[in-house]
Structures are given as C-alpha cells and as structure tokens.
OpenMM code with the backbone's topology and positions (N, CA, C; nanometers):
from openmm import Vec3, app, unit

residues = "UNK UNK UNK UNK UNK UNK UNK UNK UNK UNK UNK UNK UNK UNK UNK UNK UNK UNK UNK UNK UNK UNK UNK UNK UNK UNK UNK UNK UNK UNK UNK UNK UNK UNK UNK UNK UNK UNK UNK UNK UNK UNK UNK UNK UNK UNK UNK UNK UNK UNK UNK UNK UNK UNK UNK UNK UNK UNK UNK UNK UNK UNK UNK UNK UNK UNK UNK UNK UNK UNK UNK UNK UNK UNK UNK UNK UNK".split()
positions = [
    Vec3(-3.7754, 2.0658, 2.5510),
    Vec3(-3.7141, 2.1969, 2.5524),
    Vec3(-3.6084, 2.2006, 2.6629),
    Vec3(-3.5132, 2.2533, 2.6325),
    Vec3(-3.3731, 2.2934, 2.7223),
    Vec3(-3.4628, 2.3805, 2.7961),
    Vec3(-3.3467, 2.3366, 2.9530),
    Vec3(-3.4037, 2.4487, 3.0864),
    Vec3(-3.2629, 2.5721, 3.0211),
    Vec3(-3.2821, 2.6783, 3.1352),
    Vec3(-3.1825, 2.7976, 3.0809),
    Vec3(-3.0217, 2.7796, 3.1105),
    Vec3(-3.0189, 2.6456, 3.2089),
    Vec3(-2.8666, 2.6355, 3.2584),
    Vec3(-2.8526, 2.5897, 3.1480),
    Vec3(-2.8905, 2.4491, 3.1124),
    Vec3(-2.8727, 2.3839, 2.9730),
    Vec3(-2.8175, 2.4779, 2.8292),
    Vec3(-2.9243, 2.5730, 2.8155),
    Vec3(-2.8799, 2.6568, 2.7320),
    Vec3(-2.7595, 2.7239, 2.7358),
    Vec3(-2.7682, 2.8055, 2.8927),
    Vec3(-2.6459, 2.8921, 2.8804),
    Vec3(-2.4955, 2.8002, 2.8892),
    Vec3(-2.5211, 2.6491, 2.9210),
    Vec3(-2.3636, 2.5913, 2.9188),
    Vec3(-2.3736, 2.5763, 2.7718),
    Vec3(-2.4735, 2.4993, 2.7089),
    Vec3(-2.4245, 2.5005, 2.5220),
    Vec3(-2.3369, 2.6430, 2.4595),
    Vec3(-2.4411, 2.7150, 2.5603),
    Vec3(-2.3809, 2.8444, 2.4245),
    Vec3(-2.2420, 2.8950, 2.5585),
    Vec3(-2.2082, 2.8879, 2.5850),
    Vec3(-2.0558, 2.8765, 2.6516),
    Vec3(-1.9758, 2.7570, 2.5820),
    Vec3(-2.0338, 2.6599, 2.6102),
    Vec3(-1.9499, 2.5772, 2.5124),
    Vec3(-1.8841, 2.5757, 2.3902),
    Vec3(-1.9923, 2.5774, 2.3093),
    Vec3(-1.9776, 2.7401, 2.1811),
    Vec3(-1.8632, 2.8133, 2.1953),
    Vec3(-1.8892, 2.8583, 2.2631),
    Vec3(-1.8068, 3.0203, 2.2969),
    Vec3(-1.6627, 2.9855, 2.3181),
    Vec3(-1.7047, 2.8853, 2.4164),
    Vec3(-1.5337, 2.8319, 2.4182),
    Vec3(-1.4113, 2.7941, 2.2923),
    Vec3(-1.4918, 2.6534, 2.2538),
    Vec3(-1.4300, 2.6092, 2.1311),
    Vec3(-1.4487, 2.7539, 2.0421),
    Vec3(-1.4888, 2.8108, 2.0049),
    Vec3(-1.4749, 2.9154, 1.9393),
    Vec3(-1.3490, 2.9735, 1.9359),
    Vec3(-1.2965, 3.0036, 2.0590),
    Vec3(-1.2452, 3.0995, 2.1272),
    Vec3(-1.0863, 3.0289, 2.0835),
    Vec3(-1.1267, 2.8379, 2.1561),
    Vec3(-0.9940, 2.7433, 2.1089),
    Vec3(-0.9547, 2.7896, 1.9494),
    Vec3(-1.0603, 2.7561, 1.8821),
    Vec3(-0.9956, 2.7805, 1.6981),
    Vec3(-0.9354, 2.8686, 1.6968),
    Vec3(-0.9729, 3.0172, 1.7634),
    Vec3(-0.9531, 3.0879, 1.7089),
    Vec3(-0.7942, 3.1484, 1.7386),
    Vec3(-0.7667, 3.1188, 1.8862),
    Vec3(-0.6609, 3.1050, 1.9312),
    Vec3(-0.5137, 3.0152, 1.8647),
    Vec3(-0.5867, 2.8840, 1.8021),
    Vec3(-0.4843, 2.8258, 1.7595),
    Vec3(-0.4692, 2.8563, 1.6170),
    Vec3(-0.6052, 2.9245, 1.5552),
    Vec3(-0.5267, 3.0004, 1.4200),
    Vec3(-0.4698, 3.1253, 1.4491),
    Vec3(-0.4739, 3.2026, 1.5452),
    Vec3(-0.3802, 3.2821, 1.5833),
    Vec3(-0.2471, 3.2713, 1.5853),
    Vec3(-0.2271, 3.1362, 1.6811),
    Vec3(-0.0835, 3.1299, 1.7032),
    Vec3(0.0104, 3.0218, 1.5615),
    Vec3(-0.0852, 2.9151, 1.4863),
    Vec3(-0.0703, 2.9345, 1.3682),
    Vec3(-0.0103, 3.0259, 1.2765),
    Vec3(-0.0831, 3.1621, 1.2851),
    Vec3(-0.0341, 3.2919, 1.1894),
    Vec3(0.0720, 3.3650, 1.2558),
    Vec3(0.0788, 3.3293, 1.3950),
    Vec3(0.1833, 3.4242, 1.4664),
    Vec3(0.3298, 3.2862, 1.4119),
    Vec3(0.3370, 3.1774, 1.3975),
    Vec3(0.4285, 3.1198, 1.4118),
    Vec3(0.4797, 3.1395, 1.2232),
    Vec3(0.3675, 3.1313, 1.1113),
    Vec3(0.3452, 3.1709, 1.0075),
    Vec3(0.4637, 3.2872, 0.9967),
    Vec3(0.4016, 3.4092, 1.0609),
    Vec3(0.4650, 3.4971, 1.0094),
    Vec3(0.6236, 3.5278, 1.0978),
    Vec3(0.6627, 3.4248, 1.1793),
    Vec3(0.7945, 3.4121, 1.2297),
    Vec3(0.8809, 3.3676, 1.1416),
    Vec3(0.8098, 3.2616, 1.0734),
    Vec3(0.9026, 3.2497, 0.9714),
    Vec3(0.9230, 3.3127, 0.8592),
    Vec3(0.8158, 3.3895, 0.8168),
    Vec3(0.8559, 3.4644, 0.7116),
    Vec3(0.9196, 3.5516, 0.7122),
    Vec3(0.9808, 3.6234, 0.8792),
    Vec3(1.0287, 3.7168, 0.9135),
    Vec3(1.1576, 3.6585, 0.8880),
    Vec3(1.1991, 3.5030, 0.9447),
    Vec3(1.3290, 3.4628, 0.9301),
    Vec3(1.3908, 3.4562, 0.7742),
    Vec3(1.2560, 3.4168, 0.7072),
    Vec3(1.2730, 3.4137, 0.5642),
    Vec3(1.3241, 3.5415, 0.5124),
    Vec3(1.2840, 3.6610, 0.5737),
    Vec3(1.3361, 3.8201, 0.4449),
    Vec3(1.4481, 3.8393, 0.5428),
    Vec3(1.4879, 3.8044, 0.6785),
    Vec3(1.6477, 3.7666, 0.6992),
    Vec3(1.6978, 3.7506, 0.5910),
    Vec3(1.7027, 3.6013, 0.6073),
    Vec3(1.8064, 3.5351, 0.5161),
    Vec3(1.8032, 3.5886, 0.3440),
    Vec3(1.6943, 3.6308, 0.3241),
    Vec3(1.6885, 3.7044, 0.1970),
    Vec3(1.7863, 3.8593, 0.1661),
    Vec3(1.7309, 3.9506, 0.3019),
    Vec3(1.8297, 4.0318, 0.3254),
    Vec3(1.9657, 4.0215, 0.2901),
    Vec3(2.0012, 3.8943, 0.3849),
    Vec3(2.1723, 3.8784, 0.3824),
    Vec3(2.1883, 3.8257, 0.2422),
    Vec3(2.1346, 3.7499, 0.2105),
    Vec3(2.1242, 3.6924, 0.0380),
    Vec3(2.1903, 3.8219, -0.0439),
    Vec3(2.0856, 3.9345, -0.0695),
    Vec3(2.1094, 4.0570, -0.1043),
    Vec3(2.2345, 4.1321, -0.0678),
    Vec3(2.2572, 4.1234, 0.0372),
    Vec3(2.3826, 4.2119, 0.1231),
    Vec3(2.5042, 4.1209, 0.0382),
    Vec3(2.4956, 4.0739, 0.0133),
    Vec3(2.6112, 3.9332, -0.0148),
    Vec3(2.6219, 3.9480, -0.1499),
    Vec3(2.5209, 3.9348, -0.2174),
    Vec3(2.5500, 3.9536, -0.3663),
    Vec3(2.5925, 4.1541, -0.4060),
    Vec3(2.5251, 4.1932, -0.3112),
    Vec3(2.5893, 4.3192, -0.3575),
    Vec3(2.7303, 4.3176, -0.3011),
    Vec3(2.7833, 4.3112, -0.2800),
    Vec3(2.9451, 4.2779, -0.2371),
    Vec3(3.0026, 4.2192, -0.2849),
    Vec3(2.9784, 4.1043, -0.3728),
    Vec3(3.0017, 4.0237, -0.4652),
    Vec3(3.0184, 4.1223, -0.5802),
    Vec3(2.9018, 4.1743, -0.6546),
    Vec3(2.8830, 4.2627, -0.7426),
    Vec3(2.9931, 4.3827, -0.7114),
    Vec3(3.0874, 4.4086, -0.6359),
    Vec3(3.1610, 4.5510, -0.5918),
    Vec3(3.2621, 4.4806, -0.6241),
    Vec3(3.2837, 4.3750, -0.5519),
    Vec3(3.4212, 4.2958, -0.5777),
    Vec3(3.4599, 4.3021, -0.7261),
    Vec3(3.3593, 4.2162, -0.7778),
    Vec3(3.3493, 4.2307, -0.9403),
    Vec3(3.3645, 4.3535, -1.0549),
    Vec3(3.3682, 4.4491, -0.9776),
    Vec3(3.3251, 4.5658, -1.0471),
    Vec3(3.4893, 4.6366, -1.0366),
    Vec3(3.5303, 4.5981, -0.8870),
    Vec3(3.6940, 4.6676, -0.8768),
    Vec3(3.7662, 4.5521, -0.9336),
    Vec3(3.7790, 4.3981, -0.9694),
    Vec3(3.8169, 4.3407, -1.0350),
    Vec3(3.8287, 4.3517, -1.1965),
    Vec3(3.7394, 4.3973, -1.2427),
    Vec3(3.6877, 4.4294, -1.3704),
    Vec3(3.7620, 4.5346, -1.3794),
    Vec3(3.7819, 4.6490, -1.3155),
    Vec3(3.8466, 4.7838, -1.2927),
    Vec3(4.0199, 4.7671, -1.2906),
    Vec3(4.0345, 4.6334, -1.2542),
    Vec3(4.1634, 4.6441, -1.2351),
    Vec3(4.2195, 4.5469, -1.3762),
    Vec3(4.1528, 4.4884, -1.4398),
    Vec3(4.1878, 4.4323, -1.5961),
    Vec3(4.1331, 4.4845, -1.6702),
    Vec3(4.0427, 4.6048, -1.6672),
    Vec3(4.0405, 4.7339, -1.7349),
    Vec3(4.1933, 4.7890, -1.7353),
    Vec3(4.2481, 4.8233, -1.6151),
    Vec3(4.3776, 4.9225, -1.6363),
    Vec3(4.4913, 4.8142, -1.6832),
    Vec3(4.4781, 4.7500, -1.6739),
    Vec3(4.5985, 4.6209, -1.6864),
    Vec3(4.5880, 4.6044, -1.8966),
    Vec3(4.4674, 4.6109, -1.9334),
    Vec3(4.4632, 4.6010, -2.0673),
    Vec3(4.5219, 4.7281, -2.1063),
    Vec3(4.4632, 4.8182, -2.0474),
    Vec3(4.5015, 4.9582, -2.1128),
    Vec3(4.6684, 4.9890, -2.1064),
    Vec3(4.7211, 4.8926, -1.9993),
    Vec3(4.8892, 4.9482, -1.9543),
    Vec3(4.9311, 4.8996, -2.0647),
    Vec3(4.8390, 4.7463, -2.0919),
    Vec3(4.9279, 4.6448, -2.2199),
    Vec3(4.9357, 4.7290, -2.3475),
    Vec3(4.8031, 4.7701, -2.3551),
    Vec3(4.7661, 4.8230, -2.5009),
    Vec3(4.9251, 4.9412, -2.5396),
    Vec3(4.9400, 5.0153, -2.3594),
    Vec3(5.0583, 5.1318, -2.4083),
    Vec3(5.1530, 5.0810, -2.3951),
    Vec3(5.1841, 4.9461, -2.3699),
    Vec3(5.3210, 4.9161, -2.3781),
    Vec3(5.3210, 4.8181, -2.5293),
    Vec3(5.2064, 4.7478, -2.5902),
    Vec3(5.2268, 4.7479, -2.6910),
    Vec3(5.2763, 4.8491, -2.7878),
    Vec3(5.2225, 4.9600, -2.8212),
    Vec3(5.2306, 5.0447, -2.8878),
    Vec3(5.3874, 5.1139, -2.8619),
    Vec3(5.4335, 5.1010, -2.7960),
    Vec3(5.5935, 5.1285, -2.7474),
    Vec3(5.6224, 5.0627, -2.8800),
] * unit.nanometer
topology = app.Topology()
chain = topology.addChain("A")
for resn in residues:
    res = topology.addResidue(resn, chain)
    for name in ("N", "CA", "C"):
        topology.addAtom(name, app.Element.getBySymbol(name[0]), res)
C-alpha cells in the first residue's frame, strides 16, 4: 500500500499532465480558430471583390444596353 505522500504526488501528477493536455488542446483550438478567422478574411474580401466585379458588369452591360438602343435609332433613321 502507498504511504499518503506517495499518493498525493500520483494524484498531482495526474493533475498535472491533465492540466498539460488540456492546455495544449487549448492552444491547438486557439491557433484552429486563428485561422479560420484569417480564412472568413480572405473570404470576406473574396466577396467584396466579386461584388464589384458584379457592379462593373452591370454598368458595362448598361452601357451596351444604350449603345444598342442608339444603334437600333439610328438604324431606323
């Protein structure tokens, strides 16, 4: 039978490594979710970018809209 020092260093020991895992799946999930933060960045700007793209497109489109329509009335001349 274990004396009580015996005991109480096991179960500290325990306690410790415990404490290690739990710490390094911590900082694991903290480094985890750094990147996923960098990830909806770059997703963000992804988005920001194509909608601007999409505007460009839309006043481009707008402007061979009126360009057909000038043709159409100068055909008809």
């Amino acid at each position: 039978m274990m004396n009580r020092k015996a005991v109480k260093e096991d179960i500290l020991g325990g306690v410790i490594e415990f404490v290690k895992e739990e710490n390094n799946t911590a900082r694991a999930m903290g480094n985890r979710l750094r990147m996923v933060e960098a990830k909806s960045v770059d997703i963000k700007e992804d988005v920001d970018n194509n909608e601007s793209l999409c505007k460009d497109l839309e006043n481009w489109l707008s402007s061979v809209e009126a360009m057909l329509v000038s043709l159409e009335g100068t055909a008809a001349d």
